[in-house]
LUMMI-443235 format. One line per field, with one value per atom (N, C-alpha, C): residue number from 0; residue in one letter; chain; atom name; x, y, z. Coordinates in steps of 0.2 Angstrom, whole numbers, plus 5000, padded with zeros to 4 digits. Layout:
<atoms>
i = (NUM, ...)
aa = (A, ...)
ch = (A, ...)
at = (CA, ...)
east = (X, ...)
north = (Y, ...)
up = (Z, ...)
</atoms>
This chain:
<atoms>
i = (0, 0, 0, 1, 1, 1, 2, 2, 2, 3, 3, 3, 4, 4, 4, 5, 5, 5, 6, 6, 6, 7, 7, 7, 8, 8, 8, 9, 9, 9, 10, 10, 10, 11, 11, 11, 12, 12, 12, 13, 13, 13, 14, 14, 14, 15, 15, 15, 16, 16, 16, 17, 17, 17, 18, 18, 18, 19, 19, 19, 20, 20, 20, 21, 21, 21, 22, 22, 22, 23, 23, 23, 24, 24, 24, 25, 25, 25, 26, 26, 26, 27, 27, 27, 28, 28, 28, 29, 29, 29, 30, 30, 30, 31, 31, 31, 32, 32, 32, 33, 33, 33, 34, 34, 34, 35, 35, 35, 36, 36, 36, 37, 37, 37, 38, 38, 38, 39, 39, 39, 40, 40, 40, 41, 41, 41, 42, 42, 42, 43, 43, 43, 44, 44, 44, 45, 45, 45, 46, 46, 46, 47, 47, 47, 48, 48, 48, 49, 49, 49, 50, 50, 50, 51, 51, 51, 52, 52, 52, 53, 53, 53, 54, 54, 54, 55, 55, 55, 56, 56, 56, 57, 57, 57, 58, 58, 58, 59, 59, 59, 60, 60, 60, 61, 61, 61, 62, 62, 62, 63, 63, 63, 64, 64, 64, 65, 65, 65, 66, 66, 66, 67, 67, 67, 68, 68, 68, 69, 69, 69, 70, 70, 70, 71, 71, 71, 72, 72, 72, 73, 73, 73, 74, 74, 74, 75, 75, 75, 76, 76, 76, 77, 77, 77, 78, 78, 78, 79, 79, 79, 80, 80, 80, 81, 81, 81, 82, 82, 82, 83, 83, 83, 84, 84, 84, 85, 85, 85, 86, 86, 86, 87, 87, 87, 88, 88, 88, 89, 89, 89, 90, 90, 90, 91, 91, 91, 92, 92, 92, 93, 93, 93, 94, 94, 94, 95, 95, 95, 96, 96, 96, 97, 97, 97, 98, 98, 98, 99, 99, 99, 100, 100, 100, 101, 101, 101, 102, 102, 102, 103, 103, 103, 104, 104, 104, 105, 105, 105, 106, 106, 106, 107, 107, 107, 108, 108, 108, 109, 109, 109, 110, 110, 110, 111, 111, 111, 112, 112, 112, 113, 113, 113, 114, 114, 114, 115, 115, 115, 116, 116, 116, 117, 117, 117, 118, 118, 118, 119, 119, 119, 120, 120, 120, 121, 121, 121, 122, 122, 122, 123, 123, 123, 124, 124, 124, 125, 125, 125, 126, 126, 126, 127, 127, 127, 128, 128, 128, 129, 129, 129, 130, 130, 130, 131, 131, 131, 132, 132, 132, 133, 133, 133, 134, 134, 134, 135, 135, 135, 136, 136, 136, 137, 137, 137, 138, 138, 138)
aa = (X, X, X, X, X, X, X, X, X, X, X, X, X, X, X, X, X, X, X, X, X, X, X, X, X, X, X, X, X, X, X, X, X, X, X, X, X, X, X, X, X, X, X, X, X, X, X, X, X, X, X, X, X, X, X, X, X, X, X, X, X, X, X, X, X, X, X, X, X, X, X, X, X, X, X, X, X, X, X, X, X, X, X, X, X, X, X, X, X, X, X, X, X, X, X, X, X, X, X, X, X, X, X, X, X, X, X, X, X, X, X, X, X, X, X, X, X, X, X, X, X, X, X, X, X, X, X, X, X, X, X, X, X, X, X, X, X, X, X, X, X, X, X, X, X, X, X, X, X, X, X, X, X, X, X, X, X, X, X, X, X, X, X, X, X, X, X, X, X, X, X, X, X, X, X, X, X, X, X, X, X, X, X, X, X, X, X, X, X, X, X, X, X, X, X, X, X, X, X, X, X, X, X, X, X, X, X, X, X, X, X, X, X, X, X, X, X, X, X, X, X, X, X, X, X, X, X, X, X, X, X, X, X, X, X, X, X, X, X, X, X, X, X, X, X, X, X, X, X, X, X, X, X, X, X, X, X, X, X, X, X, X, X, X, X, X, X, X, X, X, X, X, X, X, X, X, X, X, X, X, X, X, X, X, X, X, X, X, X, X, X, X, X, X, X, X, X, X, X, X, X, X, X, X, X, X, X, X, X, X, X, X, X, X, X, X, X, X, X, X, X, X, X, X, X, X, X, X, X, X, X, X, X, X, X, X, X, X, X, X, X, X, X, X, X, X, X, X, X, X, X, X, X, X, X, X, X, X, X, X, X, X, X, X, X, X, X, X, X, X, X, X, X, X, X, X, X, X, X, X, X, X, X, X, X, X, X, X, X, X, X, X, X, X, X, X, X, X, X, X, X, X, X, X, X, X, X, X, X, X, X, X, X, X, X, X, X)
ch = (A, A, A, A, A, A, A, A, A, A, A, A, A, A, A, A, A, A, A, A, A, A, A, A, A, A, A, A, A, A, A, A, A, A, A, A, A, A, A, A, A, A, A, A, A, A, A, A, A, A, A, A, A, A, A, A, A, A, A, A, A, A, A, A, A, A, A, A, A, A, A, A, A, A, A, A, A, A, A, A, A, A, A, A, A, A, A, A, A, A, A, A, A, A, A, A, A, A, A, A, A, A, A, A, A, A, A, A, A, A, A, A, A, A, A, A, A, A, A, A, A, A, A, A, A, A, A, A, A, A, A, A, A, A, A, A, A, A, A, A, A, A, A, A, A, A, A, A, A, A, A, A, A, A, A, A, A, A, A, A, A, A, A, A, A, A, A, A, A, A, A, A, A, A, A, A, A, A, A, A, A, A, A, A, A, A, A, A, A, A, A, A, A, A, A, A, A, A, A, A, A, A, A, A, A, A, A, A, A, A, A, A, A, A, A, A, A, A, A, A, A, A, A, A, A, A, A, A, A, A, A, A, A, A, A, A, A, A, A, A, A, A, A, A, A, A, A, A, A, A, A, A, A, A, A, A, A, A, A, A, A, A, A, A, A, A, A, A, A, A, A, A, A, A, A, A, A, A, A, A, A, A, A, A, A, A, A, A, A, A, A, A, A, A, A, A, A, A, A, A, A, A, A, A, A, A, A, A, A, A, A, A, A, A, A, A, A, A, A, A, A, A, A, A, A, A, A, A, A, A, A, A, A, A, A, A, A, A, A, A, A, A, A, A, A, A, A, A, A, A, A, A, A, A, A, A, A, A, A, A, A, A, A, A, A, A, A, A, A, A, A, A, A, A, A, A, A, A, A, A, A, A, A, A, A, A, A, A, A, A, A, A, A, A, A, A, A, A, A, A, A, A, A, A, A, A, A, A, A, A, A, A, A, A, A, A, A)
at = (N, CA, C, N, CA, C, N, CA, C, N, CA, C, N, CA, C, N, CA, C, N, CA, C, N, CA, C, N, CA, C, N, CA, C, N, CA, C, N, CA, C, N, CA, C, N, CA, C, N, CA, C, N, CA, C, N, CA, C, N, CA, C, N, CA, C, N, CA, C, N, CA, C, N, CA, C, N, CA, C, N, CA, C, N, CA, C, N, CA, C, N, CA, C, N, CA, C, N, CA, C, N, CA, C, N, CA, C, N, CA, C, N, CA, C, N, CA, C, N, CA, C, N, CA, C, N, CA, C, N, CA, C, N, CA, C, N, CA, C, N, CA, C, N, CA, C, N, CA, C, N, CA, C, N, CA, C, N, CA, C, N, CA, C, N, CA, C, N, CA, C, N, CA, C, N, CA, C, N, CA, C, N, CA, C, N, CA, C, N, CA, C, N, CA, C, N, CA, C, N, CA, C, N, CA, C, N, CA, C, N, CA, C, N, CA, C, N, CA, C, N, CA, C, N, CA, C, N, CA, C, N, CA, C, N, CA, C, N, CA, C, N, CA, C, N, CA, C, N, CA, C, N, CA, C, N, CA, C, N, CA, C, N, CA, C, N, CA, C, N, CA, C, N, CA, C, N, CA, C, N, CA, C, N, CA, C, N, CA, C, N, CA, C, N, CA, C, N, CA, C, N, CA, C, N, CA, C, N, CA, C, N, CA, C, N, CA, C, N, CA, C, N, CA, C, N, CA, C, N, CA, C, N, CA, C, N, CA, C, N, CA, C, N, CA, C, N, CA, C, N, CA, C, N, CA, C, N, CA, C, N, CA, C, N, CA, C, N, CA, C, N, CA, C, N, CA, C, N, CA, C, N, CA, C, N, CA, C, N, CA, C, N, CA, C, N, CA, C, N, CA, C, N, CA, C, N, CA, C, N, CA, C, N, CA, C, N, CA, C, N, CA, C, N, CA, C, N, CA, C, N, CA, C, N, CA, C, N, CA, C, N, CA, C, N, CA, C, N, CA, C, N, CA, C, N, CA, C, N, CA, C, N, CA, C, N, CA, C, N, CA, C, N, CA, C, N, CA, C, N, CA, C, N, CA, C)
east = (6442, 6436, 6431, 6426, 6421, 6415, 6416, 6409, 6403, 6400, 6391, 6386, 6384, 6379, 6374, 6369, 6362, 6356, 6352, 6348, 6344, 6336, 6330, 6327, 6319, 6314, 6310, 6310, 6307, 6310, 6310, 6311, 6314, 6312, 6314, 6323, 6326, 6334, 6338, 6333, 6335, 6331, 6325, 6322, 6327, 6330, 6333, 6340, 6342, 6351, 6347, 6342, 6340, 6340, 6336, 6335, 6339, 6345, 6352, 6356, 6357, 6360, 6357, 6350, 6347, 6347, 6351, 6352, 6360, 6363, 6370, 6373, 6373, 6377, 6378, 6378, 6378, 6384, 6386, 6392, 6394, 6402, 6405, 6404, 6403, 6405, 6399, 6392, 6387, 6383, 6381, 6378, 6371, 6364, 6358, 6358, 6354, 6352, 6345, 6341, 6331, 6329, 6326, 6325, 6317, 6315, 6308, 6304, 6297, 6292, 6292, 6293, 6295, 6302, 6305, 6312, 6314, 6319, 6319, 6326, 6328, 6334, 6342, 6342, 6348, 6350, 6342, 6344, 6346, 6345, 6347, 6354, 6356, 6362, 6367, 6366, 6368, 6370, 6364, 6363, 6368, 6367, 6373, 6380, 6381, 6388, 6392, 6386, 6388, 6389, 6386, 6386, 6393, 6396, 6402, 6406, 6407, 6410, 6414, 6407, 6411, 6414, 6416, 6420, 6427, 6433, 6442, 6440, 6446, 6445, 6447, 6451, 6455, 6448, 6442, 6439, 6435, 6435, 6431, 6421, 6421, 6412, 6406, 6402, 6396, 6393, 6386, 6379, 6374, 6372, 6367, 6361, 6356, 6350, 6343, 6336, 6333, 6331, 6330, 6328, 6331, 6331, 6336, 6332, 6336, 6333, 6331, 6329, 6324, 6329, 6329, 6332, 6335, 6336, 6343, 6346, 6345, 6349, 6353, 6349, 6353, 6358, 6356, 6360, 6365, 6364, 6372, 6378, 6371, 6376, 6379, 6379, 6382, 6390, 6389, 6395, 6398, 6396, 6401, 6404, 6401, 6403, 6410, 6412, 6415, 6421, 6422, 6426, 6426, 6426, 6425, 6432, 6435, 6443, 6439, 6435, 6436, 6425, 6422, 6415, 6411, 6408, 6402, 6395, 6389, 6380, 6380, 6375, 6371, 6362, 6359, 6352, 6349, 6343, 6338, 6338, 6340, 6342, 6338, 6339, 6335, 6340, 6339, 6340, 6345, 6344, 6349, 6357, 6355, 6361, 6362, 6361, 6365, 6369, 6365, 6369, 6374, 6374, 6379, 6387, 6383, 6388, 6393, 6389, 6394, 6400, 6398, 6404, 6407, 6406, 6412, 6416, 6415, 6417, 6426, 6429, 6435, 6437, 6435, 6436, 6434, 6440, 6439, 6431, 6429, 6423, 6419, 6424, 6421, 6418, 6423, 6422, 6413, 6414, 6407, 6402, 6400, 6396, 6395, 6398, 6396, 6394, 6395, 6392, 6387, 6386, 6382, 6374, 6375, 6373, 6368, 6373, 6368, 6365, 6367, 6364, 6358, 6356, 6351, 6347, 6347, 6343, 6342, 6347, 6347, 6339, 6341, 6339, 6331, 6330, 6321, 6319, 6313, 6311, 6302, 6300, 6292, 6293, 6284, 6285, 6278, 6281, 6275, 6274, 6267, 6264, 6260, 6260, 6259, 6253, 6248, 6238, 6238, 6234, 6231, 6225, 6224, 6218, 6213, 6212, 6210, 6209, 6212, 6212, 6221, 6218, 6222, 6226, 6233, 6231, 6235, 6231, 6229, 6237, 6241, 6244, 6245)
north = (4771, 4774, 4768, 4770, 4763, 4764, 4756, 4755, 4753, 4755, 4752, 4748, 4744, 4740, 4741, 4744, 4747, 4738, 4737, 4732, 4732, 4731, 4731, 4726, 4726, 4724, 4728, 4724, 4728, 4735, 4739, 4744, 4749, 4749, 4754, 4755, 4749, 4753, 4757, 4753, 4759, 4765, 4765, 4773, 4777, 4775, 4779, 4780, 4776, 4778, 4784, 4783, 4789, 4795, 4795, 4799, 4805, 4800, 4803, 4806, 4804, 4808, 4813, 4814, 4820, 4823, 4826, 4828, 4830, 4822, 4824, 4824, 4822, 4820, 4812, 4811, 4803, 4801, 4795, 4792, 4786, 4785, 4781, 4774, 4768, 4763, 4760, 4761, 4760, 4755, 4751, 4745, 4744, 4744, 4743, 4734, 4732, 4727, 4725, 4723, 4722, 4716, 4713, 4706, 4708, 4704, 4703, 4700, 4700, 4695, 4686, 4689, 4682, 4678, 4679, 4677, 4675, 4669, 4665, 4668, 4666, 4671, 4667, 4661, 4660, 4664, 4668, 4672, 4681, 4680, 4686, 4686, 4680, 4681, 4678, 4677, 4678, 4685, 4688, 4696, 4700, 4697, 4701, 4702, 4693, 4692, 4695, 4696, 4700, 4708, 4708, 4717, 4719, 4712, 4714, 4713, 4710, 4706, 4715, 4719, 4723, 4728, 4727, 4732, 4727, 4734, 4729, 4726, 4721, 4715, 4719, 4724, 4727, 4732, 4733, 4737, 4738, 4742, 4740, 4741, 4737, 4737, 4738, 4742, 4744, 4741, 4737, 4735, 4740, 4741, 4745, 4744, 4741, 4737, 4739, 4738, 4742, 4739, 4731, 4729, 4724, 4724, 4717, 4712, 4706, 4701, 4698, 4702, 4699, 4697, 4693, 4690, 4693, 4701, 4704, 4705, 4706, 4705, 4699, 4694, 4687, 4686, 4687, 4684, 4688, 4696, 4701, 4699, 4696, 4693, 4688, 4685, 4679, 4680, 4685, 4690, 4692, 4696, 4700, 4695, 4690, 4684, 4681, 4680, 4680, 4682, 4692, 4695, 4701, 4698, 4703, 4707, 4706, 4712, 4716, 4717, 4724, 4724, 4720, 4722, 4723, 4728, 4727, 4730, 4730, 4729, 4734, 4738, 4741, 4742, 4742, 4742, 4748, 4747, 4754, 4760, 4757, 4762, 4767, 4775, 4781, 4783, 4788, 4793, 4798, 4802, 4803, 4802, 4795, 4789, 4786, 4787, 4786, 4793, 4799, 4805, 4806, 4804, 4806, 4801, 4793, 4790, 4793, 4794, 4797, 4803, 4804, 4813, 4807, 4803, 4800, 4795, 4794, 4786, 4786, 4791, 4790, 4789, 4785, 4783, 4776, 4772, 4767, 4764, 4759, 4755, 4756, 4752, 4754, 4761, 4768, 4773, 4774, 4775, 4776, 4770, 4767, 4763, 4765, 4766, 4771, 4776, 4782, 4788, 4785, 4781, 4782, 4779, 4775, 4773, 4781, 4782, 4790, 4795, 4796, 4800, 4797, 4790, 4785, 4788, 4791, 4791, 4798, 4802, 4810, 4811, 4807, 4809, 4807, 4804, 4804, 4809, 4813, 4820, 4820, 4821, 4824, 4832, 4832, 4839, 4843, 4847, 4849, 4857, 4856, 4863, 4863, 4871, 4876, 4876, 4876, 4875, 4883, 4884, 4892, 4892, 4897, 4897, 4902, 4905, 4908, 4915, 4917, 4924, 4926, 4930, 4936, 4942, 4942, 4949, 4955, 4959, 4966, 4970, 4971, 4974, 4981)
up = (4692, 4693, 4695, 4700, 4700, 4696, 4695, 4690, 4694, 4688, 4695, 4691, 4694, 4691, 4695, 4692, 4695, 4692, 4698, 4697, 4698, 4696, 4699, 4697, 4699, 4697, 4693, 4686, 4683, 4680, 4676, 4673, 4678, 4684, 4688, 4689, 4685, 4687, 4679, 4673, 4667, 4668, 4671, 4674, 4678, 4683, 4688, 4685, 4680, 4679, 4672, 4667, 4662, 4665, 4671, 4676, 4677, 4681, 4684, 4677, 4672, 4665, 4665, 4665, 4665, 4669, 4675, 4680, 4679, 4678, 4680, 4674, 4667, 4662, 4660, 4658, 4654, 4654, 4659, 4665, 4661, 4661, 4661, 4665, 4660, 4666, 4671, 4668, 4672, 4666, 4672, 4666, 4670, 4669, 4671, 4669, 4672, 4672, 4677, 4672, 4674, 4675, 4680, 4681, 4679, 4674, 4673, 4674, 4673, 4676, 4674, 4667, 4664, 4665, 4668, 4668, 4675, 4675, 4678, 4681, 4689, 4691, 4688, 4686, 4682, 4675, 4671, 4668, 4671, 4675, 4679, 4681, 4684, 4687, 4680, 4675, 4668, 4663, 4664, 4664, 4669, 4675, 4679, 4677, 4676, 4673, 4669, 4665, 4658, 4659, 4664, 4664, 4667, 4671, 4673, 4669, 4664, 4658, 4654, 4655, 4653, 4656, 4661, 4665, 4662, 4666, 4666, 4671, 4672, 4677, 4682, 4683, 4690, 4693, 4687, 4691, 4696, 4702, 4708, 4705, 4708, 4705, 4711, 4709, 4716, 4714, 4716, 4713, 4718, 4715, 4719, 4716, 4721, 4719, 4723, 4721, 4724, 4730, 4731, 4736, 4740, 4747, 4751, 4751, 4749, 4750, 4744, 4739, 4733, 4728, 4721, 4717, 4715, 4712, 4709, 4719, 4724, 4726, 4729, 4728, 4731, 4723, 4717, 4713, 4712, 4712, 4715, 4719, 4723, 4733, 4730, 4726, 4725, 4722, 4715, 4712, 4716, 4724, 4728, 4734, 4734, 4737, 4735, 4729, 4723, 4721, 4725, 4724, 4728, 4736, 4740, 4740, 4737, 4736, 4732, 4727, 4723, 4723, 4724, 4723, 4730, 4728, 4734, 4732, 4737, 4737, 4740, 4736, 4743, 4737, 4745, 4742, 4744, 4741, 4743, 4739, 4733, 4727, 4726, 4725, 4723, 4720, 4718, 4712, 4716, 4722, 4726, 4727, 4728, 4731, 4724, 4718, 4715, 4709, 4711, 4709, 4712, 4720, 4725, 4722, 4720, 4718, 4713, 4710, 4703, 4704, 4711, 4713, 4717, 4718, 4723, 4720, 4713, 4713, 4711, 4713, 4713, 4721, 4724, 4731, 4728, 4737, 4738, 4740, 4738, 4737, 4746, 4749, 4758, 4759, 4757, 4758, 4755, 4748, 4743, 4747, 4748, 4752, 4756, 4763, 4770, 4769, 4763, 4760, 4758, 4754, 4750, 4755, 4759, 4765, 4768, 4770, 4775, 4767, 4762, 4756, 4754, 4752, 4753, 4758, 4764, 4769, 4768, 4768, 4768, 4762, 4757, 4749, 4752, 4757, 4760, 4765, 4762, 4765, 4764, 4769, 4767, 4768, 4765, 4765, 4770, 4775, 4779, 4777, 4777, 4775, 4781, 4781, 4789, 4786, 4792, 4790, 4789, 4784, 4783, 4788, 4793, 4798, 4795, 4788, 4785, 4786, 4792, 4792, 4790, 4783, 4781, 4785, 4785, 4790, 4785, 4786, 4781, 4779, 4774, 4770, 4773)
</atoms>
């Protein structure tokens, strides 16, 4: 089964995994991890360690994080740099893309990545409302 280390800035990645239980059920194997204002990124990629620390060592590991480029993702990037046989990143994290995770995580890591890629974009929608011209037409 894959485990997922969900990471953000700030609260927003125990928000989105509380979230997802509410929805889907409370998941095995899923570890949050918050980089705060006050914290410097060597404690971050300390915190990340650790988050992997408790998965098995054979397990494939997703991070899923909310932004490219920024400090939970460079200090991820460093983890999956590390163990590109069983780990991999993907950003842009929503609520979508990672309920979709949870139905797929019995697949290979490449596979849930490229899904979870296009469900990440599907899971973005606006909403258009038709103009009312204020006439009624009669019943």
């Amino acid at each position: 089964m894959l485990a997922f280390v969900v990471v953000s800035h700030g609260s927003f990645a125990q928000g989105v995994v509380d979230s997802s239980y509410m929805i889907f059920g409370k998941q095995d194997k899923v570890q949050t991890v918050t980089f705060q204002l006050d914290e410097e990124p060597n404690e971050l990629a300390d915190k990340l360690a650790a988050a992997v620390a408790r998965f098995d060592a054979d397990d494939q590991v997703l991070f899923l994080v909310d932004l490219w480029g920024g400090s939970p993702f460079n200090a991820a990037s460093r983890i999956v740099a590390e163990h590109t046989e069983r780990m991999g990143l993907i950003t842009g994290l929503n609520l979508p893309m990672l309920i979709e995770a949870y139905t797929v995580r019995d697949k290979q890591i490449d596979e849930v990545i490229a899904h979870l890629e296009e469900t990440g974009k599907i899971g973005i929608k606006h909403l258009k409302l038709l103009q009312d011209d204020g006439e009624d037409e009669p019943l």
